[in-house]
C-alpha positions as CSV (number, residue, x, y, z in Angstrom):
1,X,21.0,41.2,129.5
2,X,24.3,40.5,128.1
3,X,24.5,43.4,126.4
4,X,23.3,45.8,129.0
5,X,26.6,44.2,131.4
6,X,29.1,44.9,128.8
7,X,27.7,48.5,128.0
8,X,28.1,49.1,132.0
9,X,31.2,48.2,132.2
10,X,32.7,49.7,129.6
11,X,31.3,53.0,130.9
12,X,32.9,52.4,134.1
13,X,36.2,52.1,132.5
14,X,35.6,55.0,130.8
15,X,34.9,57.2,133.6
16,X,38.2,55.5,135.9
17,X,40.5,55.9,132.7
18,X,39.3,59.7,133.1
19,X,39.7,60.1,136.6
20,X,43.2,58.5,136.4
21,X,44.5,60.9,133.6
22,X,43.0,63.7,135.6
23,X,45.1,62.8,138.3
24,X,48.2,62.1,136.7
25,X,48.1,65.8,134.7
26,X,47.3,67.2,138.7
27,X,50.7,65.3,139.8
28,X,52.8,66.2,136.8
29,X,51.3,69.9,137.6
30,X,52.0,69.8,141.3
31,X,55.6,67.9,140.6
32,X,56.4,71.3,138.3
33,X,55.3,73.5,140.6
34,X,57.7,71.7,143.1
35,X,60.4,71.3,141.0
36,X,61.1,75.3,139.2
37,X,60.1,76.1,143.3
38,X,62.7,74.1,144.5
39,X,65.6,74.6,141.9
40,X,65.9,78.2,142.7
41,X,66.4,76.9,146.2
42,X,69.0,74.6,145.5
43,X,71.2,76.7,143.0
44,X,71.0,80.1,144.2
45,X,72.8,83.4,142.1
46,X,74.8,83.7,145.2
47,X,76.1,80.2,144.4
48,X,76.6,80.8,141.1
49,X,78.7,83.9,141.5
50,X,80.7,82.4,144.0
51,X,81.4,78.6,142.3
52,X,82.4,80.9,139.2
53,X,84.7,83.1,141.2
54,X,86.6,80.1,142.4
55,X,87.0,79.0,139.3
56,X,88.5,81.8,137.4
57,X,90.8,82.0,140.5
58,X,91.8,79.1,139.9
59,X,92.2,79.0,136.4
60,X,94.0,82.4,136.5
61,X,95.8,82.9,140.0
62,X,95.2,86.3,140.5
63,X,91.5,87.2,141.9
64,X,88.1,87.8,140.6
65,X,85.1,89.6,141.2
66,X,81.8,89.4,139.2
67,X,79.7,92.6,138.6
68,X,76.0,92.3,138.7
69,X,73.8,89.5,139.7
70,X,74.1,86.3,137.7
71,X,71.1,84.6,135.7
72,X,69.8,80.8,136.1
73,X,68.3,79.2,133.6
74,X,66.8,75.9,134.1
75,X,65.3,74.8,130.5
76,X,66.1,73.8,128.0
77,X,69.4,73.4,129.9
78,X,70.6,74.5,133.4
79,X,72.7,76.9,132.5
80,X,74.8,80.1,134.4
81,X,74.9,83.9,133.2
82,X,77.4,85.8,135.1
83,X,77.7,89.5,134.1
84,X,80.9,91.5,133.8
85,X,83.8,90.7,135.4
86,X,87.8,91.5,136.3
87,X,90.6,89.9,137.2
88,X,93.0,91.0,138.9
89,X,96.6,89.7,139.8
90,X,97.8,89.4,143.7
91,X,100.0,90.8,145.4
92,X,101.4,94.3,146.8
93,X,100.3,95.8,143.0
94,X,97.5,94.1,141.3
95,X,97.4,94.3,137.9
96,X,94.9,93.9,135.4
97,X,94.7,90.5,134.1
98,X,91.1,90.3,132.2
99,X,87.9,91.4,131.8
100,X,85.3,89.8,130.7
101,X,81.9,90.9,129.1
102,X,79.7,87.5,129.7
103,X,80.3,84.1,130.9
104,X,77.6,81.6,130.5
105,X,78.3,77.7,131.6
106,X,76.3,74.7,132.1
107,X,75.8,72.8,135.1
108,X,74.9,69.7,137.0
109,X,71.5,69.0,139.2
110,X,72.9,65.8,140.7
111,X,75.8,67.8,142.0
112,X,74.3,70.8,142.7
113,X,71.6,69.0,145.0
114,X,74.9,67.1,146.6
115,X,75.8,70.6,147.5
116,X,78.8,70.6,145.2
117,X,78.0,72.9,142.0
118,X,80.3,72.4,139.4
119,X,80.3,74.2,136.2
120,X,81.1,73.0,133.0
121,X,81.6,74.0,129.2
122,X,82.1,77.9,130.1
123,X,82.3,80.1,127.3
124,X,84.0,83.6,128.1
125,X,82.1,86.3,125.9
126,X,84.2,89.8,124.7
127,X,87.0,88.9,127.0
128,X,90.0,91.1,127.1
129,X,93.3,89.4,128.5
130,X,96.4,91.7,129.4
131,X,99.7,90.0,129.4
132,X,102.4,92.8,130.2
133,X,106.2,92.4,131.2
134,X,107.3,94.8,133.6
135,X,110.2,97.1,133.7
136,X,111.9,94.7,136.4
137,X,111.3,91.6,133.7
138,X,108.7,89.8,135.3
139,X,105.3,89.3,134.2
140,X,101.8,90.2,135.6
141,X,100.5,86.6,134.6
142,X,101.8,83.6,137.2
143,X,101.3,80.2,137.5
144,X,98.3,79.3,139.8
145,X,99.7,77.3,142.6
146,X,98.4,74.2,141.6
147,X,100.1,74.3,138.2
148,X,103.3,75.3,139.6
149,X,103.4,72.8,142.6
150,X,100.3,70.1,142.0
151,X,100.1,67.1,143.9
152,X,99.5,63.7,143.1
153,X,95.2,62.5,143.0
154,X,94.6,66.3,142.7
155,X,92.2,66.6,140.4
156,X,90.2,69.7,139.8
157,X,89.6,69.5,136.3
158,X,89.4,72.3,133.9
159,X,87.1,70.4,131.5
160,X,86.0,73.1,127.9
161,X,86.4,76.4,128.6
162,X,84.9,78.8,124.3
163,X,86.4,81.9,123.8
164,X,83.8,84.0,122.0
165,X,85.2,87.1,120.4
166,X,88.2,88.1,122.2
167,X,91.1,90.5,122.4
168,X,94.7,89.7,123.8
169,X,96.6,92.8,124.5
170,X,100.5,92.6,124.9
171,X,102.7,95.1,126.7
172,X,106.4,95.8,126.7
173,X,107.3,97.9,129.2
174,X,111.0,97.5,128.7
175,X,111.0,98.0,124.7
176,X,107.4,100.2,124.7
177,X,106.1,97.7,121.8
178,X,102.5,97.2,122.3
179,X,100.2,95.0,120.3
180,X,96.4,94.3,120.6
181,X,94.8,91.2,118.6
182,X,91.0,91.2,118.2
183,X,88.5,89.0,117.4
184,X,90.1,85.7,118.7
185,X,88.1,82.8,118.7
186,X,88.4,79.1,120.1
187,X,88.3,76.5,122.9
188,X,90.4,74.5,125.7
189,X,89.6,71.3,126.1
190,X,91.3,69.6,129.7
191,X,88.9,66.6,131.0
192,X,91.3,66.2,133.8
193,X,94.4,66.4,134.7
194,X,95.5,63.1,133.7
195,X,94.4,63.6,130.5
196,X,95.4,65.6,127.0
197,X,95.5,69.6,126.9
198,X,94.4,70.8,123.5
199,X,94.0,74.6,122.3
200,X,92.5,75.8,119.5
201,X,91.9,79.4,118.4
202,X,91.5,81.7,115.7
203,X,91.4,85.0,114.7
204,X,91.8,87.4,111.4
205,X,94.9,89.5,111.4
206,X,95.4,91.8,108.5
207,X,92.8,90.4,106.4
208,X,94.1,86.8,107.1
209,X,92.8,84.6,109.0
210,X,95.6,82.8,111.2
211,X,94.8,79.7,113.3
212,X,97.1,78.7,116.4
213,X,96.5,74.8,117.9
214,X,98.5,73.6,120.8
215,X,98.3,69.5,122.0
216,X,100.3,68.5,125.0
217,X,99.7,64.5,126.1
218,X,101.4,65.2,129.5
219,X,100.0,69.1,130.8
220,X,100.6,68.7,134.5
221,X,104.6,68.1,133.6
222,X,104.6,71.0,131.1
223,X,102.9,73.2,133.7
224,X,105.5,72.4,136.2
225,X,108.1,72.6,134.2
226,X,109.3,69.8,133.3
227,X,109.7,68.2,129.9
228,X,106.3,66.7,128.3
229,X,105.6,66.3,124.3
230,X,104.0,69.2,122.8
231,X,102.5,69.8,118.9
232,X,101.6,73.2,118.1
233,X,101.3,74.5,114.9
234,X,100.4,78.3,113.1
235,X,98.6,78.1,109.7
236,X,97.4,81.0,107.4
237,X,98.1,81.3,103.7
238,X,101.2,83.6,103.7
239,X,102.9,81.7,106.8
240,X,102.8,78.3,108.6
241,X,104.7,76.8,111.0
242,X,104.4,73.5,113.0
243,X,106.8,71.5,115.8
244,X,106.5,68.3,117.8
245,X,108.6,67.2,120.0
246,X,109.7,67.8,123.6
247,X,109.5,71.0,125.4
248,X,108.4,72.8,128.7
249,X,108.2,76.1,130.6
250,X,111.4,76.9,132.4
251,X,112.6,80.5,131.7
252,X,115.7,79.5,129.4
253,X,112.5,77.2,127.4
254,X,113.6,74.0,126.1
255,X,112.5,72.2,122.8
256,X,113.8,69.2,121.3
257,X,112.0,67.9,117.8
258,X,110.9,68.8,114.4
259,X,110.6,71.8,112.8
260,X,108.7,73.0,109.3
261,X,108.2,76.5,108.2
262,X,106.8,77.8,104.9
263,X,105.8,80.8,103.6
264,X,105.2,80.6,99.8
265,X,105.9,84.0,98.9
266,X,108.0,86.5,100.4
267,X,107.0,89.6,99.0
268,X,103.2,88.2,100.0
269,X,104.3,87.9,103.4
270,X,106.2,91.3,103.7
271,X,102.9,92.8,102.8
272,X,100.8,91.1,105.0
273,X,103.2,91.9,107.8
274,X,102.4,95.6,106.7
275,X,105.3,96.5,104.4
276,X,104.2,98.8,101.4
277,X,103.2,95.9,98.3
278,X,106.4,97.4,96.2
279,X,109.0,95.6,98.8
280,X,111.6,94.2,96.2
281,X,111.5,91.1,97.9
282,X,111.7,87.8,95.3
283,X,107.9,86.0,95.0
284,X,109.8,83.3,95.4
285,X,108.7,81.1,98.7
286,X,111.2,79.8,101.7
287,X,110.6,76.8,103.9
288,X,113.1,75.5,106.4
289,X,112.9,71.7,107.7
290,X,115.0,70.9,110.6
291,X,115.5,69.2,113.8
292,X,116.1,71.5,116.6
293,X,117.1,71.6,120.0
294,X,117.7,74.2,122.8
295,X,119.5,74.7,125.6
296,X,120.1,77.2,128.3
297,X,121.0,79.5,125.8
298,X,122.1,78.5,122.1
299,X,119.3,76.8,119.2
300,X,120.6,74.5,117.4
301,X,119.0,73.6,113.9
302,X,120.5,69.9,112.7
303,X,119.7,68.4,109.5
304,X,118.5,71.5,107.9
305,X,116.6,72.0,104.7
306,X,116.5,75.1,103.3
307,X,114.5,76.8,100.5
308,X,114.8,79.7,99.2
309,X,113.2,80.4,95.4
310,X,114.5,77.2,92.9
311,X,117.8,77.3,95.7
312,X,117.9,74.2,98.1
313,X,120.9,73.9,101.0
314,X,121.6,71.6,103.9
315,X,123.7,72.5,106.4
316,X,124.0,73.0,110.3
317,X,122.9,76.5,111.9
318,X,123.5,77.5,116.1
319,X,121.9,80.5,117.1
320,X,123.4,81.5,120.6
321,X,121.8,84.4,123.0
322,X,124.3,84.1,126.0
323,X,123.4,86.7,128.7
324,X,124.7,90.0,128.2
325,X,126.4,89.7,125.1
326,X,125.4,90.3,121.6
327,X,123.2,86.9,119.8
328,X,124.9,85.0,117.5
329,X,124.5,83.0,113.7
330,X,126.9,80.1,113.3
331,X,126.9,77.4,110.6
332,X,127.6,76.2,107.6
333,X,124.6,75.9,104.4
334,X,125.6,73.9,101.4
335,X,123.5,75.1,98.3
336,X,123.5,72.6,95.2
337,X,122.0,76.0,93.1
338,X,121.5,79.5,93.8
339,X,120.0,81.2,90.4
340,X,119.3,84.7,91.5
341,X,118.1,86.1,88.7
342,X,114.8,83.5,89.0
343,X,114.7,85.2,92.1
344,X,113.4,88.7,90.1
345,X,115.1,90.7,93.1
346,X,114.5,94.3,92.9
347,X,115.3,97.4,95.2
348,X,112.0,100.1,95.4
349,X,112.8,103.2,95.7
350,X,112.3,104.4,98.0
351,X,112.7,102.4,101.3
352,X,110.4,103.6,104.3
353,X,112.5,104.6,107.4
354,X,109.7,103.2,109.1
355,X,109.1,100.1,107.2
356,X,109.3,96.8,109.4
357,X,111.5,94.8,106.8
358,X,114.1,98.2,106.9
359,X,113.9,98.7,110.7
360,X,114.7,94.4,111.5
361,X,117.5,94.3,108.9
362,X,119.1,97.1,110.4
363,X,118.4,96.1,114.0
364,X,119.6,92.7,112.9
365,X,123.0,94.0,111.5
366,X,123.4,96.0,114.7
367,X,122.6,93.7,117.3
368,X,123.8,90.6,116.1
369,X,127.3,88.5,115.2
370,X,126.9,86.3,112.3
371,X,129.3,84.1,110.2
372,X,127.6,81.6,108.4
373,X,130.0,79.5,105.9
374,X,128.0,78.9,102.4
375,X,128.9,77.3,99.6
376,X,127.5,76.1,96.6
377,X,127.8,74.3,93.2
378,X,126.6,76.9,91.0
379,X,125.1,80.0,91.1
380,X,124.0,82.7,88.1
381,X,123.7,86.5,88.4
382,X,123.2,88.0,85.9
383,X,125.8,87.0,82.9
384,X,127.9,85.6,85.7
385,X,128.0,82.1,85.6
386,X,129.8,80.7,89.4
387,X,130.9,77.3,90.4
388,X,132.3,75.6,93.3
389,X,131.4,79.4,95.5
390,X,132.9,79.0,98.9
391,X,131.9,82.4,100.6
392,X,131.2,83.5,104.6
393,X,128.2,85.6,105.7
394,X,130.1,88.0,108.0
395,X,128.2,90.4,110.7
396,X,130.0,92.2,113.4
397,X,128.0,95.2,114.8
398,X,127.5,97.4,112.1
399,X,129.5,96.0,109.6
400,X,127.9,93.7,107.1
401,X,129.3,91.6,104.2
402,X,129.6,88.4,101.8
403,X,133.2,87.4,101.4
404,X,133.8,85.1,98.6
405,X,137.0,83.2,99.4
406,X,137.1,81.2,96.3
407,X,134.8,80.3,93.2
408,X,135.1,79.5,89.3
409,X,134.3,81.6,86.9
410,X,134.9,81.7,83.4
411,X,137.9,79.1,83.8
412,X,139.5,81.4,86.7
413,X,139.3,82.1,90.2
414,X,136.7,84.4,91.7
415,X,137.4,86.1,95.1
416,X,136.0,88.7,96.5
417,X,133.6,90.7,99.3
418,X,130.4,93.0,99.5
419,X,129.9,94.9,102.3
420,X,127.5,97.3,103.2
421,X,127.9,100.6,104.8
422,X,128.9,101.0,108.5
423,X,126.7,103.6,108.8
424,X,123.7,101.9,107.4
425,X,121.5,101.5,103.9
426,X,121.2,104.4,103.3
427,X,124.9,105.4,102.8
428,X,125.9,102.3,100.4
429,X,128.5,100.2,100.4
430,X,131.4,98.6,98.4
431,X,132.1,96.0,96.1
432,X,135.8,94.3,95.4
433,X,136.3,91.5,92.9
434,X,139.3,89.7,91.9
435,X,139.5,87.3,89.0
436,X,142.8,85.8,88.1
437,X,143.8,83.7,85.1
438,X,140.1,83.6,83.9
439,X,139.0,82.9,79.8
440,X,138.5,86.9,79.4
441,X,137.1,86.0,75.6
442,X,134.2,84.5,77.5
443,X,134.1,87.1,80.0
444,X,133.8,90.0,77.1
445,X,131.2,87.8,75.9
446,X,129.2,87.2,78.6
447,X,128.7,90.7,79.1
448,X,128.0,91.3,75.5
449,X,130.4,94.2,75.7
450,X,130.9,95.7,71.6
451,X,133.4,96.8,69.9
452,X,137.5,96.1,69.5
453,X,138.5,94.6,73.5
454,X,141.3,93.0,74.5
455,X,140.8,89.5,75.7
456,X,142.8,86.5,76.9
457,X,144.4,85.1,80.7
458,X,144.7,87.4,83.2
459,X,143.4,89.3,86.0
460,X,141.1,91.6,86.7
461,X,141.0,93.9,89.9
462,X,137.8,96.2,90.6
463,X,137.0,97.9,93.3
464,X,134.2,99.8,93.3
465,X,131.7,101.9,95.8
466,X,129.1,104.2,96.8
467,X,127.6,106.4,99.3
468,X,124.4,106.6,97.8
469,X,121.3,104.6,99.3
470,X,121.5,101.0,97.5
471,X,118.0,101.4,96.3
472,X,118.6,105.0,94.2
473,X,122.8,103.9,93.1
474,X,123.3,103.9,89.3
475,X,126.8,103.3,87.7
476,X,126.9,107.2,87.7
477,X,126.9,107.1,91.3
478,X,129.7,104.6,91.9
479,X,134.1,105.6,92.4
480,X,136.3,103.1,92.7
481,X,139.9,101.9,90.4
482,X,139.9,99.1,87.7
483,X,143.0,96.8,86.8
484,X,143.1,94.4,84.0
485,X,146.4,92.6,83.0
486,X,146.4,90.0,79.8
487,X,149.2,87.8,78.6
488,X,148.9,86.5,74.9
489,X,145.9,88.0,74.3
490,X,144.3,89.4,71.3
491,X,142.2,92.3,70.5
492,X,139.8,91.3,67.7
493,X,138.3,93.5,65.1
494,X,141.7,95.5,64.9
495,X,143.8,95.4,62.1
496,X,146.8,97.4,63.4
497,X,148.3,97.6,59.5
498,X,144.8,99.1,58.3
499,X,144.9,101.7,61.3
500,X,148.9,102.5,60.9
501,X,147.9,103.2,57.0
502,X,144.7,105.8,57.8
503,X,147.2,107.3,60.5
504,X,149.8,108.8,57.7
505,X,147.3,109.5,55.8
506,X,146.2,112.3,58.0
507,X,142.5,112.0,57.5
508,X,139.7,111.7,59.9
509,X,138.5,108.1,59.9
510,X,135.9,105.7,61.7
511,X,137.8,102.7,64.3
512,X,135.4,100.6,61.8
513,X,137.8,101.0,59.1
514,X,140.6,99.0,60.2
515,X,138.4,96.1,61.9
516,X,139.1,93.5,59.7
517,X,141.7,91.6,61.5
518,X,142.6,90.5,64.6
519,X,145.9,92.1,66.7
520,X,147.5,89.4,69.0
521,X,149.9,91.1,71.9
522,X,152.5,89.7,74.5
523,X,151.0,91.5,77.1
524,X,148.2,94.3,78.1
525,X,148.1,96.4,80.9
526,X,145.0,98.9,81.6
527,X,144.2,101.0,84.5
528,X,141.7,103.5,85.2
529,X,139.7,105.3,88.1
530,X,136.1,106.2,88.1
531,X,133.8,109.1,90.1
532,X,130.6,111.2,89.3
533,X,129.9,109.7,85.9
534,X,133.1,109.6,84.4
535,X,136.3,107.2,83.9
536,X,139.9,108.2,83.7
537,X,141.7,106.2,81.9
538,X,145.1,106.6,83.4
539,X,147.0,103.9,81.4
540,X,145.9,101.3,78.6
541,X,149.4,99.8,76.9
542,X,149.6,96.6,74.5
543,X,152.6,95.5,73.9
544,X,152.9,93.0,70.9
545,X,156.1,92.2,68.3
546,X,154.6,94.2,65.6
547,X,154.2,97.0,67.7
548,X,152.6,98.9,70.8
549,X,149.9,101.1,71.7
550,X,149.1,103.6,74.4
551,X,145.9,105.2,75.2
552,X,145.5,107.9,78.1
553,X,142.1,110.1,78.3
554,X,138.4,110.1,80.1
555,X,135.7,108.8,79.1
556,X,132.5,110.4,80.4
557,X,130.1,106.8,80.3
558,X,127.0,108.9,80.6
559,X,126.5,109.7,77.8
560,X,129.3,107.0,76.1
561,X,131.5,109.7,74.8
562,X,135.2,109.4,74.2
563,X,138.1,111.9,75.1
564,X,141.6,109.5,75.1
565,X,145.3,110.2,73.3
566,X,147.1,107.8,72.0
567,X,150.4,106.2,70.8
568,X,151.3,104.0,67.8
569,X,154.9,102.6,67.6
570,X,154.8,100.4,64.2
571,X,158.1,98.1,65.1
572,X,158.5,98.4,61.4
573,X,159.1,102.0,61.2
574,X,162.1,103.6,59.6
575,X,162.3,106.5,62.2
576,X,160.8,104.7,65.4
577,X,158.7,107.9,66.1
578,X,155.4,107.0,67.1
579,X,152.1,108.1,65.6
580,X,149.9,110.1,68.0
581,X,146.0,110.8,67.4
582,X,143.2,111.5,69.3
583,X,139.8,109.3,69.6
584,X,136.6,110.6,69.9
585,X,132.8,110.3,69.3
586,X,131.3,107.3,71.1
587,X,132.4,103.9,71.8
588,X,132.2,101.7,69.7
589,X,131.6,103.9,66.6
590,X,134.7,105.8,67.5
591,X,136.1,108.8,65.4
592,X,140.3,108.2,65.1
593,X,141.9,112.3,64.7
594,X,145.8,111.6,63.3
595,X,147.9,114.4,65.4
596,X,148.5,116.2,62.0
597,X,144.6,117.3,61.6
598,X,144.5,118.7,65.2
599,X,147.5,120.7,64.8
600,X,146.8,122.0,61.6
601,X,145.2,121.8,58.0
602,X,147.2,119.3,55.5
């Protein structure tokens, strides 16, 4: 009997626990029903379109308009697809602002069924944004209302807005410059207003890819502007940059705070910028490290660091862009080294008109005032061995050059100036050098100059040009005068004696034979002019107390041939008539001709 009872019951069970399930699937089925029935209701596309409208007004202040009708999805996610759509600036002459392909965002239920849709984490797909500046100065972009006057408790957040795949074009309609930057990348994230502004994006330019980041901890201050700390920073592998500090958004911008750049090579970066690879820029890299500081219109760059190859300076540098009047360099840059031969410098020939790097040097001789003071404790060029340089960078309007007001060199003192061309690169330019009471033993040697030359203290003089592009100039191409002076000097590998002997005897001879001494002389004076490949030797005269020698002549350094006349008055000469011959061949295996063989057979 037992038995039968608990079979019953356990049948019973059975057929409620059935019945309830049955019921509970013909709730959840009905409660569906209801609820994709009712959500359509509740967030319509007309809703959508118009929610999204406000917002990209708001975002953008100019005006929107959607194309199309929207999509709503409600699972897995509510989520917004708003078809193509413009924006447009206001005013008397709209102009375009953006367009953009999709827009998807997310959105609440809660709020929605409040009545108050609100749309988060947006993502703008294929938008184009247009930022022009207009022949009158202004731009077609302004600040929405809210940015420019908000009010305190406002807050209309703009929460994460994804930028999927976008293009930013820039126009110039005062300079005609146009560029368009494609496949951008990257997100804004505002919670609210209260909170931090960051920006992140990303794109590929040249086969690079270059990211941009922007932080502000204050946005509504920035936005209105007024000072607020900012970060932003530019990274890629041939250039990045970084600053934090102060700043805002008045037109004259100010900044206040620190400042790194580095590119690690500058040939890489010429190229990358879209120069041809053969650029004759130095490998080597540059950085700068500074604090710097703006105001209404001047930069200022304190407690510089700069790095240019193996050279390292610190210095002070203003640059100054008053209204109306040409921008200016100021400042002084203290180098402890400056080896420019590490720095493998080389000029391509030849230069593009058209290149970038030719057209901003030349825009930046012509446009700009510059006089930086430089100086450094040592520098190598070549053979040249500097110390204690104290020279000026000198720009004013097309006139270009490095004046060296004093160095060390070789025991002496170095001045001097380079300047380029007023009419540009391409025509040359001209170098003047003046050494006084310089070691001209080490000189000589330095150069690794050969053959018999007179050395000692004195001065050297050169002046020297061309109107030939800098890039195609050899020595053939160059004009300019030479003076060298000696006192107590010495010209070694001479022996006058042996060379007074082979004179009388009237017989060709080689300058080798009479090498093996050394003539000493109270003073030397040489001068000589130089054009198309040859030098004229207008005066070379030693004067010593066993005697004196004068040469006169050209000599066509081409090809290294010789064509001079000279003097030799032996002090110990019964008559005092000097003996004249002529020396030819090549230096230094020159060919001595006595007078008596050119005039006639012995």
């Amino acid at each position: 009997m037992k038995t039968s009872m608990l079979k019953a019951s356990s049948a019973l069970r059975q057929r409620l626990s059935r019945r309830h399930l049955a019921w509970s699937a013909a709730v959840g089925v009905v409660l569906a029903l209801g609820y994709n029935a009712a959500l359509p209701l509740i967030v319509t596309r007309t809703d959508a379109r118009a929610t999204m409208e406000r917002l990209l007004d708001s975002w953008s202040g100019g005006k929107s308009r959607i194309s199309g009708e929207p999509q709503i999805r409600f699972w897995p996610e509510p989520l917004v697809i708003l078809p193509s759509t413009a924006i447009m600036s206001t005013g008397a002459q709209p102009r375009p602002l953006a367009e953009i392909g999709r827009i998807t965002a997310s959105f609440s239920l809660l709020s929605a069924i409040r009545g108050e849709p609100a749309l988060e984490d947006v993502t703008l797909i294929d938008p184009v944004i247009t930022i022009e500046r207009l022949a009158d100065g202004t731009t077609n972009w302004q600040l929405p209302h809210w940015l420019a006057r908000p009010t305190p408790g406002m807050d209309n957040a703009v929460g994460g807005i994804a930028i999927e795949n976008g293009r930013l074009k820039l126009r110039d309609a005062l300079s005609g410059n146009s560029t368009d930057v494609a496949g951008i990348a990257g997100t804004v994230k505002w919670p609210s207003y209260a909170e931090r502004l960051s920006a992140q994006f990303s794109t590929v330019l040249a086969g690079q890819e270059v990211g941009w980041a922007f932080v502000c901890d204050d946005p509504l201050a920035f936005f209105a502007r007024r000072n607020a700390p900012v970060k932003t920073s530019i990274t890629s592998i041939p250039l990045t940059f970084s600053f934090e500090g102060t700043g805002n958004l008045l037109l004259t911008p100010f900044a206040s705070g620190h400042l790194q750049l580095s590119v690690p090579s500058l040939a890489a970066l010429a190229t990358w910028l879209g120069e041809a690879k053969d650029t004759g820029l130095p490998p080597g890299a540059l950085s700068i490290d500074a604090k710097v500081a703006t105001g209404e219109d001047i930069l200022k760059l304190d407690d510089l660091q700069l790095t240019v190859g193996g050279a390292i300076a610190t210095g002070v540098l203003d640059i100054a862009l008053p209204k109306g009047k040409e921008p200016q360099i100021g400042g002084t840059l203290a180098f402890d080294r400056i080896d420019l031969n590490g720095l493998s410098i080389s000029m391509p020939p030849p230069i593009d008109r058209s290149g970038r790097l030719l057209q901003l040097f030349e825009n930046f001789v012509s446009r700009w005032r510059t006089d930086v003071r430089l100086s450094a404790q040592e520098v190598l060029v070549g053979s040249l061995h500097v110390t204690d340089l104290a020279a000026g960078v000198i720009i004013n309007g097309n006139r270009a050059s490095l004046d060296i007001g004093d160095s060390t060199y070789a025991g002496g003192s170095l001045s001097g100036r380079a300047a380029l061309s007023e009419k540009g690169l391409e025509h040359g330019g001209r170098l003047q050098l003046s050494l006084r009471n310089a070691d001209f033993a080490t000189v000589l040697g330095g150069f690794g100059l050969k053959g018999p030359m007179p050395d000692g203290k004195g001065l050297l003089n050169l002046d020297i040009g061309t109107d030939r592009p800098l890039w195609d100039a050899g020595l053939g191409d160059a004009s300019g005068r030479i003076r060298y002076s000696l006192t107590n000097g010495s010209l070694v590998g001479f022996d006058v004696h042996a060379f007074n002997d082979l004179l009388h005897k009237g017989e060709f001879f080689s300058l080798s034979e009479a090498s093996e001494a050394t003539f000493d002389f109270q003073a030397a004076d040489i001068e000589a002019s130089f054009a198309d490949g040859t030098a004229r030797l207008d005066r070379a005269d030693l004067v010593s107390p066993s005697g004196n020698i004068s040469l006169a002549g050209i000599i066509p350094y081409r090809n290294g041939s010789l064509a001079l006349a000279g003097t030799l008055k032996d002090a110990a000469a019964d008559d005092g008539k000097p003996l004249r011959f002529f020396v030819g061949g090549s230096w230094p295996n020159a060919v001595i001709s006595p007078l008596s063989m050119l005039v006639g057979p012995k």
